[in-house]
C-alpha positions in Angstrom: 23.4 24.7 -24.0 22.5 27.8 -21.9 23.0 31.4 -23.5 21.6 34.3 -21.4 19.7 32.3 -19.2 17.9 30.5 -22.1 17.9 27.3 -23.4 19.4 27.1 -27.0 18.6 23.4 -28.4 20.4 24.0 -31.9 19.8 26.4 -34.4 18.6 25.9 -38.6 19.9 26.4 -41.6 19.8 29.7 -42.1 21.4 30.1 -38.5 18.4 31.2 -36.2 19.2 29.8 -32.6 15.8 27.2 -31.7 15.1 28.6 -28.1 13.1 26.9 -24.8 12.0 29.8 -22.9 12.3 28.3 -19.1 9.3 29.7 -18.2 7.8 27.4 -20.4 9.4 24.3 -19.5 7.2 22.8 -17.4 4.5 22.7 -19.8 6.4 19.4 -20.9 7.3 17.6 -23.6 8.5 15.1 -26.1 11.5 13.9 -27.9 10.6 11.3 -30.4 12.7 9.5 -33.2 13.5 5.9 -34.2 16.9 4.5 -32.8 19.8 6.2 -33.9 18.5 9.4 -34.8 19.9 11.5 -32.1 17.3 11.8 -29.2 19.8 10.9 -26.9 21.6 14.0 -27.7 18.7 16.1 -27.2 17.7 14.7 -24.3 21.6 15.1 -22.8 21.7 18.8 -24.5 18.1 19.8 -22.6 19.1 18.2 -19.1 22.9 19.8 -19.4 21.0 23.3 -19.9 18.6 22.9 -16.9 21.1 21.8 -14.5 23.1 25.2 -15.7 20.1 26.9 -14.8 20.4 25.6 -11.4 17.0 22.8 -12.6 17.6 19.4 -10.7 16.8 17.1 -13.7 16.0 13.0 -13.8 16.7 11.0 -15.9 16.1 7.2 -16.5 19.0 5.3 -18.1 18.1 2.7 -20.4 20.8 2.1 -22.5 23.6 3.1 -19.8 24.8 6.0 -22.6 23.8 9.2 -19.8 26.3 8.1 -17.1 28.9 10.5 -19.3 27.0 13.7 -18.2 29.3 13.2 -15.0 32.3 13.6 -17.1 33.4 16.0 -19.6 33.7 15.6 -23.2 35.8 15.7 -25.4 36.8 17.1 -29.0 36.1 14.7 -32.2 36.3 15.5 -35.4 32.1 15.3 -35.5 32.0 17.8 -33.3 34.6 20.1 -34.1 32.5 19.8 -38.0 29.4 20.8 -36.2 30.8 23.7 -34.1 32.2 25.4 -37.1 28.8 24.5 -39.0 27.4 26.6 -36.1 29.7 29.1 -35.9 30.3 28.9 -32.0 33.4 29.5 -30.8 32.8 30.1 -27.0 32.1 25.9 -27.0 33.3 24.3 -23.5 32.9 20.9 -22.1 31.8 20.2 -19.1 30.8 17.7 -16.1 28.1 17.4 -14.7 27.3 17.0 -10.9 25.4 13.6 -10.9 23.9 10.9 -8.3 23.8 7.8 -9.6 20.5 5.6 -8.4 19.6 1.7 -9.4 16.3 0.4 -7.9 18.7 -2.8 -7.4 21.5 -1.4 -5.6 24.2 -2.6 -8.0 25.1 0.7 -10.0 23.6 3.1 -7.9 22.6 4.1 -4.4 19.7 1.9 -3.9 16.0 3.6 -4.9 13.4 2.3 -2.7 9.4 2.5 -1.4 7.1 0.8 0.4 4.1 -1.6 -0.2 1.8 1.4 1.1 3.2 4.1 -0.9 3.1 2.2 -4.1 -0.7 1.5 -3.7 -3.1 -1.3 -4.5 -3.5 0.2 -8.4 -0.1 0.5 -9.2 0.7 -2.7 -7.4 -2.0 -4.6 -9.0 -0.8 -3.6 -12.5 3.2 -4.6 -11.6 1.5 -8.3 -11.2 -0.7 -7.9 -14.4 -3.8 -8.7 -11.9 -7.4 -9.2 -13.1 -10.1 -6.6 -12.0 -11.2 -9.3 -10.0 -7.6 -10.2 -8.0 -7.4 -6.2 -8.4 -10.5 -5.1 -6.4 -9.2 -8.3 -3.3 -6.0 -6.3 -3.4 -7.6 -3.0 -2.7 -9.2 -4.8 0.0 -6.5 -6.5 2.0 -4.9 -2.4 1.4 -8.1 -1.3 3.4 -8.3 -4.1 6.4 -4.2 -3.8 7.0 -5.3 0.6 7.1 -8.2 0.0 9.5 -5.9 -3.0 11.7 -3.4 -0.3 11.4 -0.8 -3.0 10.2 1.9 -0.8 7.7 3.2 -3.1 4.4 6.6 -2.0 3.5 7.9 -4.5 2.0 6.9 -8.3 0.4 6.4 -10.1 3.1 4.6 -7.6 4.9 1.9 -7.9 1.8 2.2 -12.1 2.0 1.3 -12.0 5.3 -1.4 -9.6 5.1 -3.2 -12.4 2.2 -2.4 -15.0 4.5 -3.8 -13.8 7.4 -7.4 -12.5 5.3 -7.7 -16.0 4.2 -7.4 -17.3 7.2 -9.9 -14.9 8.9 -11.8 -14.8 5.7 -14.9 -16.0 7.4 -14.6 -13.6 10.0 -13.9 -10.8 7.9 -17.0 -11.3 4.8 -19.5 -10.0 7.1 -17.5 -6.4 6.6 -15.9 -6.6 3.7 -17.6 -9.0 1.5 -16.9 -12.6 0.3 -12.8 -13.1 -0.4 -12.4 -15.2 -3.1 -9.7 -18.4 -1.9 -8.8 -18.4 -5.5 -8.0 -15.1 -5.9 -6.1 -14.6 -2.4 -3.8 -17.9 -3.8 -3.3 -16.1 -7.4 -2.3 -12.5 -5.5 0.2 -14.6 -3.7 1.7 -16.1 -6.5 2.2 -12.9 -8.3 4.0 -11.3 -5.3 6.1 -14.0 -5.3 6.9 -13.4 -9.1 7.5 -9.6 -8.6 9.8 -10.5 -6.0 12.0 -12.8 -8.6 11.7 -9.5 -10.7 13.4 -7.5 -8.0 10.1 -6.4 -6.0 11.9 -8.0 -2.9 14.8 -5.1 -2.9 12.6 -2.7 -4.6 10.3 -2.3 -1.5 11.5 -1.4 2.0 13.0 0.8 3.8 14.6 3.2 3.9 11.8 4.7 0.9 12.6 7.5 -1.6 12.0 11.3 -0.7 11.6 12.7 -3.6 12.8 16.3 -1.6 15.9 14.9 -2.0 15.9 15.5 -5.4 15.5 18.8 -5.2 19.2 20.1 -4.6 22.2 21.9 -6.3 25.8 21.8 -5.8 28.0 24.0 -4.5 28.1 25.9 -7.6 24.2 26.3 -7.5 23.8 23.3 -10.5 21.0 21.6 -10.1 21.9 17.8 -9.4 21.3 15.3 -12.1 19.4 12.2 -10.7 20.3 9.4 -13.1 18.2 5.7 -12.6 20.3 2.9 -14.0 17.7 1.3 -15.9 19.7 -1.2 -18.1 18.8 -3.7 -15.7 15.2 -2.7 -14.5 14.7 -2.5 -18.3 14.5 -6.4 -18.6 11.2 -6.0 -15.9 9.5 -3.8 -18.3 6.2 -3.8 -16.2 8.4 -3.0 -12.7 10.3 -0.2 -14.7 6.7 1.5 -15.7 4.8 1.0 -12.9 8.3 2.7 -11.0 7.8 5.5 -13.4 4.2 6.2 -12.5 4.6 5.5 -9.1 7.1 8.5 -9.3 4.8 10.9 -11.0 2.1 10.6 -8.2 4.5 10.9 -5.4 5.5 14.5 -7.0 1.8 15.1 -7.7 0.9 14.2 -4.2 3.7 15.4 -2.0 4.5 18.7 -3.8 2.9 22.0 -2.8 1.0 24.4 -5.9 3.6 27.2 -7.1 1.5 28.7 -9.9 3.9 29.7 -13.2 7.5 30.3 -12.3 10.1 31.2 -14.3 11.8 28.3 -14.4 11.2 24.7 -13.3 11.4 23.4 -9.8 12.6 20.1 -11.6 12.6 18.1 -14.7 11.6 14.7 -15.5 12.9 12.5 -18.3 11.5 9.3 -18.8 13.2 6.9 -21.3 11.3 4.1 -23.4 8.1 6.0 -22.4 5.9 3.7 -24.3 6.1 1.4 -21.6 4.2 3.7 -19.2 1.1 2.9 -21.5 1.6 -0.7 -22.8 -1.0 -2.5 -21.7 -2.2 -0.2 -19.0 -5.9 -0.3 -17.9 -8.0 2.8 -18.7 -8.0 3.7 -15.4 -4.6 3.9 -14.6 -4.1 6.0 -18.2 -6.4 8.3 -16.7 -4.5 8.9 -13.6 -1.4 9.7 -16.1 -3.7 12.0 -17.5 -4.2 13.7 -14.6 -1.1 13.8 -13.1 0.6 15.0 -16.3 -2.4 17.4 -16.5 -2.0 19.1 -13.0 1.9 18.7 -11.7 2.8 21.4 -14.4 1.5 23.8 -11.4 3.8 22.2 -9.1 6.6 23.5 -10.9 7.6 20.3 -12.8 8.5 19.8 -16.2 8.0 16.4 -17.9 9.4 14.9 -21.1 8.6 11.7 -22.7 11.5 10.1 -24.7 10.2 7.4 -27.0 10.4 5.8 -31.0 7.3 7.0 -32.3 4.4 9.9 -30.7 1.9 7.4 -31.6 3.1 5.5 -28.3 1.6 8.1 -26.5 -2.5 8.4 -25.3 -4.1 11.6 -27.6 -4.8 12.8 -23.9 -1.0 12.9 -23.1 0.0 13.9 -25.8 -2.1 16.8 -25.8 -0.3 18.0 -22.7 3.0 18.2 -24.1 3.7 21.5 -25.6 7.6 21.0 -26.4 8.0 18.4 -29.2 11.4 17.4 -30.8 10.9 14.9 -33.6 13.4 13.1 -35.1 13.8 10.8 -37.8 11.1 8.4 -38.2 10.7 6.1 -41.6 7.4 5.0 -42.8 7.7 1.8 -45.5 4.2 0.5 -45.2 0.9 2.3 -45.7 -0.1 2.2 -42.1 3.2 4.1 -41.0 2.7 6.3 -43.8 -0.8 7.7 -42.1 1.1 7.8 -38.7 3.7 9.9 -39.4 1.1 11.9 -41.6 -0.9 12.4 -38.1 2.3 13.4 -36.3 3.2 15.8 -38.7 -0.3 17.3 -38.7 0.1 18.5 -34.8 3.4 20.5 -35.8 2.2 24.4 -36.5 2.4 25.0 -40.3 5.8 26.3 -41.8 5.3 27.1 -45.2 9.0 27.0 -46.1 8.7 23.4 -45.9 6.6 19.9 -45.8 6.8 18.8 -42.1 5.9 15.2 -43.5 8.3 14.8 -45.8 11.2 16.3 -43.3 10.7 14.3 -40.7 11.2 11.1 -42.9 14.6 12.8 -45.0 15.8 13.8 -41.3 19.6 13.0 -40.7 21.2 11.8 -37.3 21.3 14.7 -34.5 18.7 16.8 -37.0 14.5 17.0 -35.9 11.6 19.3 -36.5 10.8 21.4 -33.5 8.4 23.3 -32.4 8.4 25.1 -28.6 6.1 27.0 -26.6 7.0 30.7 -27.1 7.8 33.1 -23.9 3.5 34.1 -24.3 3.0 29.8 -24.2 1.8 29.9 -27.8 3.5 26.5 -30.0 6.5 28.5 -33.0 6.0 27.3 -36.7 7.8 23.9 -37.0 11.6 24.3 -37.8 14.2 21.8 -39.2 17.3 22.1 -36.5 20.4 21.0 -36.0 20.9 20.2 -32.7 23.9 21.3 -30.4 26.4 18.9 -29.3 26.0 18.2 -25.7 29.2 19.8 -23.4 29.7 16.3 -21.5 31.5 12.6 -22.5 29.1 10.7 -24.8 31.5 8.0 -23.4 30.6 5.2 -20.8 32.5 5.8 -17.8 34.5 3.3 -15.8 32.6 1.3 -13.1 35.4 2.5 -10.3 34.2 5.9 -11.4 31.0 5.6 -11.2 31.6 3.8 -7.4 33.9 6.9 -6.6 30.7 9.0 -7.4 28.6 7.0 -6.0 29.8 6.9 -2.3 30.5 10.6 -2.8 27.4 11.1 -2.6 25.8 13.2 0.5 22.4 10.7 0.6 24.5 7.4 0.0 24.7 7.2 4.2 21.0 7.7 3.8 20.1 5.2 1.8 22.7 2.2 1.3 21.7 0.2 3.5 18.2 -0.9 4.4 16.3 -1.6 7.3 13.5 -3.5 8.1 11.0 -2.0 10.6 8.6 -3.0 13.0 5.1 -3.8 10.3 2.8 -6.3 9.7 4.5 -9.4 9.3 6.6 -8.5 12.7 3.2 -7.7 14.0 1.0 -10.9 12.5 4.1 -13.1 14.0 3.9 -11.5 17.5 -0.3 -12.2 17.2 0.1 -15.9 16.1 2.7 -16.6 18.4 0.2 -14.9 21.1 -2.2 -17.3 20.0 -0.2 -20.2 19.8 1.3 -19.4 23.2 -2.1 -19.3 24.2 -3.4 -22.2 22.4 -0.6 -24.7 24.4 -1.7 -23.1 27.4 -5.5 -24.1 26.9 -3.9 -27.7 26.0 -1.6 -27.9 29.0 -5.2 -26.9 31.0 -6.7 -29.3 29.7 -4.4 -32.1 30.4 -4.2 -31.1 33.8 -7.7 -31.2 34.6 -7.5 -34.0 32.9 -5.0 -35.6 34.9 -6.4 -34.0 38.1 -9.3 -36.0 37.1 -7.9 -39.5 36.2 -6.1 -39.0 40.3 -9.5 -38.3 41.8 -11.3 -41.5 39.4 -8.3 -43.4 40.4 -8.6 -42.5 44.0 -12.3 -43.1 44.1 -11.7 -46.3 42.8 -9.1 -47.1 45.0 -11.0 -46.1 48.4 -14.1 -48.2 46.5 -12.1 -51.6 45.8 -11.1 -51.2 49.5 -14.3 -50.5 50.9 -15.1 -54.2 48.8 -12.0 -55.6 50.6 -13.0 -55.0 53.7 -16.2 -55.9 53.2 -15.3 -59.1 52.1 -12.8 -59.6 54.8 -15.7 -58.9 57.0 -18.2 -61.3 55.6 -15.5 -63.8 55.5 -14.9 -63.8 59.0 -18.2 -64.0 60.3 -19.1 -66.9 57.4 -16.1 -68.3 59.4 -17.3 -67.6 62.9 -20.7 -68.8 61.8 -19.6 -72.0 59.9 -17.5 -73.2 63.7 -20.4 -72.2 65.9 -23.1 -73.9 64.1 -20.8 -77.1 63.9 -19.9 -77.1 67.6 -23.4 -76.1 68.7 -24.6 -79.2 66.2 -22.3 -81.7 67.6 -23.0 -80.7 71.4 -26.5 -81.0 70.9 -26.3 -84.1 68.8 -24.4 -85.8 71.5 -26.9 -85.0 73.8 -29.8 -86.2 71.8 -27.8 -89.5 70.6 -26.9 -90.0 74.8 -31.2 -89.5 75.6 -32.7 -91.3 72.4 -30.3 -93.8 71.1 -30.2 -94.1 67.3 -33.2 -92.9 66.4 -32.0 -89.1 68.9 -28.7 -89.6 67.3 -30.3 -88.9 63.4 -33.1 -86.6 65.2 -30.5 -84.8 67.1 -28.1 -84.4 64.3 -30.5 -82.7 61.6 -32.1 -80.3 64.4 -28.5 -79.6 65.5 -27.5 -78.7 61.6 -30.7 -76.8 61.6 -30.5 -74.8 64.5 -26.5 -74.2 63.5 -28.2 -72.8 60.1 -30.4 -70.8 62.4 -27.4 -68.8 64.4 -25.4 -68.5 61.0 -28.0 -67.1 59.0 -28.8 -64.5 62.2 -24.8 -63.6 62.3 -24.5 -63.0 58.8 -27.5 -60.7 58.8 -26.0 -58.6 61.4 
């Protein structure tokens, strides 16, 4: 509820109004309480006040219970109780101006970003990588950045591993030795995040966060709400989305110092997921960013069961806490709520431990940062009613508001630009093209070759053919002149000599035949 420009959570027993200054509001914060005890409505009560103040506010929607804020709400007998309990009679309901957003596409305008804008880190944590798979990923990030080859989406990233490990040989000499195993084991993961959604999730066109940071037309700031109920069920892609969110603010938004109020505020649901599991590494870039985007002019809140969920260095950064109930039964949960209790300031008018356990629904100790930034005493509140439906909506209401909306043309439907795998296609089938062109070489010269063997051949057997032809006819040349030579001269001999001529004349015919034969052949 907004009163004079400040933000009035609920107010105690005694009456005293519980105040946020704005200025302070982007020192962050955190509403904490087991389920049922009302963080909901704090969490609708602080983002209906910062949209009054003309705040753009988002929030993720686990439970689908926030998609009222774009309707007004109505009067029940609870809240007509608690308004007279109060003692406000100036109450209104309202609505809310509201874009809805779903990562995939079905309640929401689609939420999107690339391969390269995620990162290797955040990336490698979505596929619960090992350090070893982790530091391969990092390198495939830095040879697709120095082939200037942009990942945008899956299969942009699948072709990137499959073209390292088929160059991998070529490419250990710069960048060391890439494991087969761990290229293979990437693969499958991306593969698995893409059952998990990864494969809408990343493309284009991505997220600008700038476009969050608008009003309506009667200066309001919009209220961004994820549909989470879904993305919920791929806890890991719902937290690594969350982080991934945080450093985009961190890194695209400029320093503004202190302001009096926030350029926007964040709520994240089922915060506990951000940390579950999460390497120290990445816990210290959450750190950091929480740390430093204060002086961007963003505000923070973390909306989860128990404080405990959060890492002492986060924690430390959050200087708006709304506890509500939270039971201990066993001695370890005793101690717990012991420590939370301890980080409240002291209020000697009661026993923060004990009133955080005897807390009823829509009541919570809180303690804010005063207008100086100095933490007020704990105080036991009632909190507000929010002005807008605690109702679901209908879904042809929320699909009224969602095409309504001045960025659903800008981000409904996707494209898919011109990236690595386009560009790793184009290569191979430059290479291939090439390749068959080598072959078809080949086979020609091969070919050309077989003609001129064939042609050799040919001009070789008929070189032999005439050849023989010509030995043939002068055997046959020979064979009749040494006969008719033989018998001429045997006749003579026989007609000289008688018998003994005839024999003599016959074998020096023959031999003197042999003679001329032997003389034509050698010619």
């Amino acid at each position: 509820m907004l009163k004079d420009q400040k933000i009035i959570i609920g107010q105690t027993d005694d009456g005293s109004r519980i105040v946020m200054e704005p200025s302070m509001a982007n020192r962050h914060g955190i509403i904490a309480g087991a389920t049922g005890s009302g963080k909901t409505v704090s969490l609708k009560v602080l983002a209906e006040a910062f949209s009054s103040l003309g705040v753009p506010v988002f929030v993720s929607d686990v439970k689908g219970d926030l998609a009222g804020m774009s309707a007004a709400g109505t009067m029940t007998d609870n809240v007509k109780n608690r308004l007279n309990d109060f003692g406000i009679e100036d109450f209104s309901f309202e609505a809310y101006p509201v874009i809805f957003w779903d990562v995939y596409g079905k309640n929401g305008i689609p939420l999107r970003t690339t391969i390269s804008e995620m990162g290797p880190m955040l990336l490698a944590r979505i596929m619960n990588l090992t350090n070893v798979q982790s530091d391969v990923l990092s390198v495939i990030f830095k040879i697709a950045d120095d082939e200037n080859l942009l990942l945008i989406d899956t299969k942009d990233l699948k072709s990137m591993i499959a073209y390292v490990s088929e160059k991998s040989k070529e490419l250990e000499s710069s960048y060391g030795k890439l494991s087969g195993q761990s290229l293979a084991a990437i693969t499958r993961s991306v593969v698995a995040l893409e059952a998990e959604g990864g494969e809408t999730f990343f493309g284009e066109p991505a997220l600008s966060v700038n476009d969050w940071f608008t009003t309506d037309s009667s200066s309001r700031g919009m209220m961004h709400i994820l549909d989470a109920s879904a993305l919920i069920g791929a806890p890991r892609l719902y937290a690594t989305f969350l982080l991934w969110l945080l450093s985009e603010l961190f890194e695209t938004l400029p320093e503004v110092g202190d302001m009096e109020k926030p350029k926007m505020v964040f709520f994240f649901d089922e915060a506990h997921l951000l940390f579950h599991d999460a390497p120290k590494v990445l816990v210290e870039k959450i750190e950091q960013v929480v740390k430093l985007v204060r002086s961007k002019g963003v505000g923070i809140y973390f909306c989860t069961q128990n404080p405990a969920d959060i890492p002492g260095g986060v924690l430390s950064q959050l200087g708006n806490k709304i506890e509500h109930a939270l039971h201990a039964y066993t001695p370890a949960e005793q101690k717990g709520v012991k420590t939370i209790a301890q980080a409240y300031p002291v209020n000697p008018d009661f026993d923060t431990y004990e009133a955080i356990q005897s807390l009823g629904t829509g009541e919570a100790v809180v303690s804010l940062l005063g207008a100086d930034g100095i933490p007020q005493k704990a105080s036991k509140v009632k909190i507000y009613p929010p002005q807008s439906s605690m109702s679901a909506i209908e879904d042809s209401q929320r699909a009224s508001l969602i095409k309504s909306s001045v960025l659903y043309s800008k981000y409904q439907n996707a494209y898919d630009p011109d990236s690595a795998y386009e560009f790793l296609q184009r290569r191979g089938a430059d290479i291939e093209k090439q390749k068959e062109e080598e072959r078809m070489a080949r086979e020609e010269e091969k070919e050309s070759q077989k003609q001129q063997q064939a042609a050799q051949k040919a001009k070789d057997q008929e070189e032999k053919r005439q050849d023989r032809i010509k030995k043939q006819a002068v055997k046959s040349v020979g064979n009749t002149v040494a006969g008719t030579v033989g018998r001429q001269i045997g006749k003579q001999v026989t007609k000289n000599m008688g018998t003994f001529g005839k024999q003599l004349g016959g074998n020096v015919g023959a031999s003197i035949g042999r003679g001329i034969l032997s003389t034509l052949l050698k010619m």
